[in-house]
C-alpha positions as CSV (number, residue, x, y, z in Angstrom):
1,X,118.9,106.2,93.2
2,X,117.5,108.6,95.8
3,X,119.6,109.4,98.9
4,X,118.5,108.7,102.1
5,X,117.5,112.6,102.6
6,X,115.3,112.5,99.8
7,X,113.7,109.2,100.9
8,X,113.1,110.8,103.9
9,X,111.7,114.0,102.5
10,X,109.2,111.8,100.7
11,X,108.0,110.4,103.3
12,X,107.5,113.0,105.5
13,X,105.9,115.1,102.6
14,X,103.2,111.8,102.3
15,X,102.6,112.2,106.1
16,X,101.9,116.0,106.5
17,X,99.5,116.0,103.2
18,X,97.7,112.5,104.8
19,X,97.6,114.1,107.9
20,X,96.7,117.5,107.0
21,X,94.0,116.5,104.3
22,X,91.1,116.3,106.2
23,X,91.9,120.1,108.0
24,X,92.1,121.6,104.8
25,X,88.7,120.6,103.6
26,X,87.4,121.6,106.9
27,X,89.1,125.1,106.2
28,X,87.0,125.0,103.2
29,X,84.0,124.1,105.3
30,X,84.7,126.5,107.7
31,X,84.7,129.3,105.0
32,X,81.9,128.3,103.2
33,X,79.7,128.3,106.2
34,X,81.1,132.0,107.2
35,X,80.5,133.4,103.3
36,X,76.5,132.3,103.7
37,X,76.8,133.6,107.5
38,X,75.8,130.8,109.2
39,X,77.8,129.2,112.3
40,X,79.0,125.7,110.4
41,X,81.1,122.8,111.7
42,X,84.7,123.6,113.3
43,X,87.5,122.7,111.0
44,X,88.5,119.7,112.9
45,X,85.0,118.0,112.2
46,X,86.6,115.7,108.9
47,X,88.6,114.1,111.5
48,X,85.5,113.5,114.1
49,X,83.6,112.4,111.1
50,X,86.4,109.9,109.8
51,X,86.7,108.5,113.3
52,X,83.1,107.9,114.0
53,X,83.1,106.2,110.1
54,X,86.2,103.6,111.6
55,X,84.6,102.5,114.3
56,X,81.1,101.5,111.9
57,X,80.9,98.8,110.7
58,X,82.3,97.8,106.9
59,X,79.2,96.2,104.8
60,X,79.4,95.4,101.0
61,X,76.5,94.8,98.7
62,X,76.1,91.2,97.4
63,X,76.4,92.4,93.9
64,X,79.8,93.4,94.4
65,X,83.2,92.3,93.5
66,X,86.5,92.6,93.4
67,X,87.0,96.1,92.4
68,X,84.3,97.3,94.4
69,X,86.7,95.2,97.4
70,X,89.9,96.7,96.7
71,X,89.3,100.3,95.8
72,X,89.6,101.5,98.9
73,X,93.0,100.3,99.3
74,X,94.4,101.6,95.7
75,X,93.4,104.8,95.5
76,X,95.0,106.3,98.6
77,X,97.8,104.1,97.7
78,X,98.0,105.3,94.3
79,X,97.6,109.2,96.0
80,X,100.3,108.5,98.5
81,X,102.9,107.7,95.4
82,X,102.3,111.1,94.1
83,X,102.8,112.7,97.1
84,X,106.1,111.1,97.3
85,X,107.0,112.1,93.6
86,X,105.5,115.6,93.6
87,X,108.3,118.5,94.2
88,X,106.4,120.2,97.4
89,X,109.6,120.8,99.6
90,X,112.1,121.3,97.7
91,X,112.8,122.0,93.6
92,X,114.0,118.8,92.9
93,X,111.8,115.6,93.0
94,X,112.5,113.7,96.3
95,X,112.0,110.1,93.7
96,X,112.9,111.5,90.5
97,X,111.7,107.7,89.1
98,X,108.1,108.4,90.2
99,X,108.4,112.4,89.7
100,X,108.2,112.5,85.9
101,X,104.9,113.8,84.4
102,X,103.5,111.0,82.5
103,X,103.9,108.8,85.7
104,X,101.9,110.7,87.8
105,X,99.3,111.9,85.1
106,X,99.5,107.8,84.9
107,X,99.0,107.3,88.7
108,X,95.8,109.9,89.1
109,X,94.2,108.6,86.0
110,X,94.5,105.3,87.9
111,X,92.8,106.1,91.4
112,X,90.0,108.1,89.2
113,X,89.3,104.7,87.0
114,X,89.3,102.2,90.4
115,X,86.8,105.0,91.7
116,X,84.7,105.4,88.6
117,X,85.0,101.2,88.5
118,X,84.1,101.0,92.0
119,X,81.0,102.4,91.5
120,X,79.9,100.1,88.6
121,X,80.7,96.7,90.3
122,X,79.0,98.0,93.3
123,X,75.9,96.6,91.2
124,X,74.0,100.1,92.0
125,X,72.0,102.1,89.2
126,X,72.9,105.4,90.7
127,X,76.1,104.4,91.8
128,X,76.4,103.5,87.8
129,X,75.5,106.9,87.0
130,X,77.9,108.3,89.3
131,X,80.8,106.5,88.1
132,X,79.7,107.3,84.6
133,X,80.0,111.3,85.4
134,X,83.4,110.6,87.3
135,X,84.7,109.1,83.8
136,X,83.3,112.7,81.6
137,X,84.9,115.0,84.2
138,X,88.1,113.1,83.6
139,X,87.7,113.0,79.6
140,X,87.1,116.6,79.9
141,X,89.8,117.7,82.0
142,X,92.9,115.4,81.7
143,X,93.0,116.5,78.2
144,X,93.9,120.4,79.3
145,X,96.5,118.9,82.0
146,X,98.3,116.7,79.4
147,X,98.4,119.7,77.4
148,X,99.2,122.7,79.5
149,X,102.3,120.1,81.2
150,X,103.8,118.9,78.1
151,X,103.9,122.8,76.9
152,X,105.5,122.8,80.1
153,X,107.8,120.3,79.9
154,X,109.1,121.1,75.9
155,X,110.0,124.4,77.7
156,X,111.8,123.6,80.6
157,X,113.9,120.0,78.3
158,X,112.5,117.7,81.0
159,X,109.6,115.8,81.9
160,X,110.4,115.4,85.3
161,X,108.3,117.6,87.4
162,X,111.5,119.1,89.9
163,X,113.0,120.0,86.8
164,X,110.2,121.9,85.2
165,X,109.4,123.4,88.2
166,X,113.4,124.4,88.7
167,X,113.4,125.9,85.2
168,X,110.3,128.0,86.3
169,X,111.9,129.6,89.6
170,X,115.3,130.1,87.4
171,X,113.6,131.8,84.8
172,X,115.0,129.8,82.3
173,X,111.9,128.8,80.1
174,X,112.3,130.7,76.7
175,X,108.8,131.3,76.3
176,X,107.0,133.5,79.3
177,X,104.0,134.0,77.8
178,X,103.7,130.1,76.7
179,X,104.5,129.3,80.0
180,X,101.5,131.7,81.6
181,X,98.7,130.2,79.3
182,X,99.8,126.8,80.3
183,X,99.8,127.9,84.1
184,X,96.4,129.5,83.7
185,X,95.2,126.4,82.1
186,X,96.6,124.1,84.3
187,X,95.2,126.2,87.1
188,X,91.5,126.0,85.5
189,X,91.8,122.3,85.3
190,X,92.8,121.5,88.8
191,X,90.0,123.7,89.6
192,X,87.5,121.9,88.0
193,X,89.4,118.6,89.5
194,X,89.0,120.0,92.9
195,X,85.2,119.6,92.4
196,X,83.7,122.8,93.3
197,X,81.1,125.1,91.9
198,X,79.9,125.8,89.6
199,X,81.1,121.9,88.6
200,X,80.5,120.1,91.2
201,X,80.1,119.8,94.9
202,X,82.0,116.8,96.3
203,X,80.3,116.7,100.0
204,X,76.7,116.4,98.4
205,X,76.1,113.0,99.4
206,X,72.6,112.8,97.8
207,X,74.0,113.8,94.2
208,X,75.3,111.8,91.4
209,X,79.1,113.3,91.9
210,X,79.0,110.7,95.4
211,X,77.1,107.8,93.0
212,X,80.0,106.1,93.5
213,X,80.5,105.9,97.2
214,X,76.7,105.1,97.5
215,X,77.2,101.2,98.6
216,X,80.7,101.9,100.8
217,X,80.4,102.4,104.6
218,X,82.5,102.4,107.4
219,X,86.3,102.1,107.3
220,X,86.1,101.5,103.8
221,X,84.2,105.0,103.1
222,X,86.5,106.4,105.8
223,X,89.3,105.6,104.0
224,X,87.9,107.0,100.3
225,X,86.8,110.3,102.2
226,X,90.0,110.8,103.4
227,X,91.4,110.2,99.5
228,X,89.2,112.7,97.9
229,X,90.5,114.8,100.2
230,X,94.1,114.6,100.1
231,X,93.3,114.0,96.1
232,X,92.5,118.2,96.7
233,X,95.3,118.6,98.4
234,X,97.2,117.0,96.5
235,X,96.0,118.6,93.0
236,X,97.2,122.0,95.0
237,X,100.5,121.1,95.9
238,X,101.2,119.3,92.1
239,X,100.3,123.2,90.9
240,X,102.3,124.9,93.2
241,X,105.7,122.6,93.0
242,X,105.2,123.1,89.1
243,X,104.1,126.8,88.4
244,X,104.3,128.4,91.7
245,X,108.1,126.4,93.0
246,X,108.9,129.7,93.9
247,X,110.3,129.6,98.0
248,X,111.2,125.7,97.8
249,X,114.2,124.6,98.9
250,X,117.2,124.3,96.9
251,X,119.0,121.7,98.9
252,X,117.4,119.0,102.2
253,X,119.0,121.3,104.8
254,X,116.8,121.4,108.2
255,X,116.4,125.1,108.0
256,X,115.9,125.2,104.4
257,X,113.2,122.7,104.3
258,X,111.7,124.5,107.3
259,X,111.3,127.6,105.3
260,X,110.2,125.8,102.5
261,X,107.3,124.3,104.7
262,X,106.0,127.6,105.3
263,X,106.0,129.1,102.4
264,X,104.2,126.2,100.9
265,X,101.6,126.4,103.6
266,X,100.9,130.1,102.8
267,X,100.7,129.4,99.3
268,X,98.2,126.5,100.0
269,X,96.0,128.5,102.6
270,X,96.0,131.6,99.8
271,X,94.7,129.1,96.8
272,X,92.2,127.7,98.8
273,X,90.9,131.2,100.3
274,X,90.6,132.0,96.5
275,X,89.2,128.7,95.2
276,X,86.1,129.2,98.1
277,X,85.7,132.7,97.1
278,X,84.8,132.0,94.1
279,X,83.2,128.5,94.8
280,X,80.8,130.8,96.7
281,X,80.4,133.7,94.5
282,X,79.0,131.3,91.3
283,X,75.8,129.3,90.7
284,X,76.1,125.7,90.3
285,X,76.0,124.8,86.3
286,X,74.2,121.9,84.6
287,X,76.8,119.1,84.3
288,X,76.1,118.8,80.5
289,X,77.2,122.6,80.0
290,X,80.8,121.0,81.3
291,X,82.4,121.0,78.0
292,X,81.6,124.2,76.5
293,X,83.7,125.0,79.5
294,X,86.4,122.9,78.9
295,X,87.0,124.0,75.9
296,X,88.4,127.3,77.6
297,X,91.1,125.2,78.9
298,X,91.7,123.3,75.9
299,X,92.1,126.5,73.9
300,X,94.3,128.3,76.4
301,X,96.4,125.4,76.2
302,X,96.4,125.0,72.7
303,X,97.3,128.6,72.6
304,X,100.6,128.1,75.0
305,X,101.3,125.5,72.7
306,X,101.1,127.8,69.6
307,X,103.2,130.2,71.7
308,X,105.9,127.7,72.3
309,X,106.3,126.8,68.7
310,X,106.6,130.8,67.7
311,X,108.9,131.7,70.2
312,X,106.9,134.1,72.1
């Protein structure tokens, strides 16, 4: 059972990632808008725009039912669970129960399959096709995170994301270059599961990627918004507490986790800086050509694989 300083370090880790979602893909905003040199919106305008969309009003096609009802609700509560499981703070996982990799590999497969659903019991053709793309990009990518992870986890004895993430910072996983290639892949798929170019563009409202949220409006659309993106967030933070633990803290001292907090937002703001550099720097690619570039992940992970079973 979790002590009451670990509960508490959950819980506080849910509320800075809620509450700090909507600034970080306003950062993003931000620095797309200065990499095309135009002015843009401010970084706070997620949060303007989420505000304006919970004081609207909440209307739900005919068609619809009760998926399309109670997405809204699971998916930031199946988010909010990771974020509570995920080592972000310190090495080991605040809930070690919901910190193991298969759980949470269990719990985002989950909010992406109430999303994809949503979209078909919405009753919309386009939101159809939407929800059908939503289901290839997770085919295509879920596969390299399984992989890359369970490389991971062979290495470090555990499953459990604090501890594979504790073996990292120790240095005590056998197999450095195994445990690079599944970094690198891991870090290609969370790319590609942040939705940015040249995959995807996830504030493109008229393209298929948002078929999905087509028929939502108000709070309810308010409340998926915000999802997707502490989803992003989120996908960061899983990355960093796994490959990059480096800086967290070892034990839930004040000044330990203090530190901690700051190192993890430097390592957030320097991913993301990278991830809209080259977001900006890359042409947007046909969605079809997706998996002849997932099978560079796949075959980087495969490789860590083949590296762990050698010994290298």
């Amino acid at each position: 059972m979790p002590s009451f300083a670990q509960l508490l370090v959950a819980v506080v880790q849910v509320l800075v990632l809620v509450a700090a979602a909507p600034l970080v893909s306003g950062f993003m905003r931000v620095l797309r808008a200065k990499m095309h040199t135009r002015h843009g919106p401010g970084p706070l305008q997620d949060y303007r725009d989420l505000f304006k969309l919970m004081k609207r009003q909440d209307l739900r096609p005919p068609a619809s039912g009760f998926v399309f009802k109670i997405m809204p609700i699971v998916m930031p509560a199946a988010l909010m669970v990771v974020a509570m499981g995920t080592p972000i703070l310190t090495r080991a996982t605040p809930i070690p129960a919901i910190g193991d990799l298969i759980t949470t590999i269990y719990l985002f497969a989950l909010a992406r399959f109430f999303f994809a659903l949503s979209g078909i019991d919405s009753g919309s053709s386009f939101a159809g096709v939407g929800a059908s793309r939503e289901l290839t990009l997770g085919v295509l990518v879920e596969p390299v995170m399984l992989l890359s992870l369970f490389v991971a986890a062979l290495l470090a004895g555990s499953t459990n994301l604090g501890e594979i993430g504790a073996a990292v910072a120790d240095g005590r996983m056998h197999s450095a270059a195994a445990t690079l290639l599944a970094g690198c892949a891991f870090a290609f798929a969370c790319y590609v599961e942040l939705g940015k170019l040249p995959y995807d563009m996830a504030e493109a409202e008229q393209e298929l990627q948002e078929g999905p949220l087509t028929e939502y409006s108000g709070p309810s659309l308010a409340l998926i918004k915000w999802s997707m993106s502490l989803k992003q967030l989120l996908v960061v933070a899983w990355f960093i507490g796994v490959f990059l633990p480096f800086g967290n803290a070892a034990d839930t001292s004040l000044p330990a986790l203090a530190l901690a907090f700051v190192v993890f937002v430097v390592k957030v703001v320097a991913i993301f800086f990278a991830v809209g550099i080259v977001e900006n720097s890359v042409a947007r690619a046909r969605f079809r050509l997706t998996p002849r570039h997932s099978w560079l992940g796949v075959g980087v992970a495969s490789l860590a694989f083949v590296f762990y079973l050698a010994g290298l």
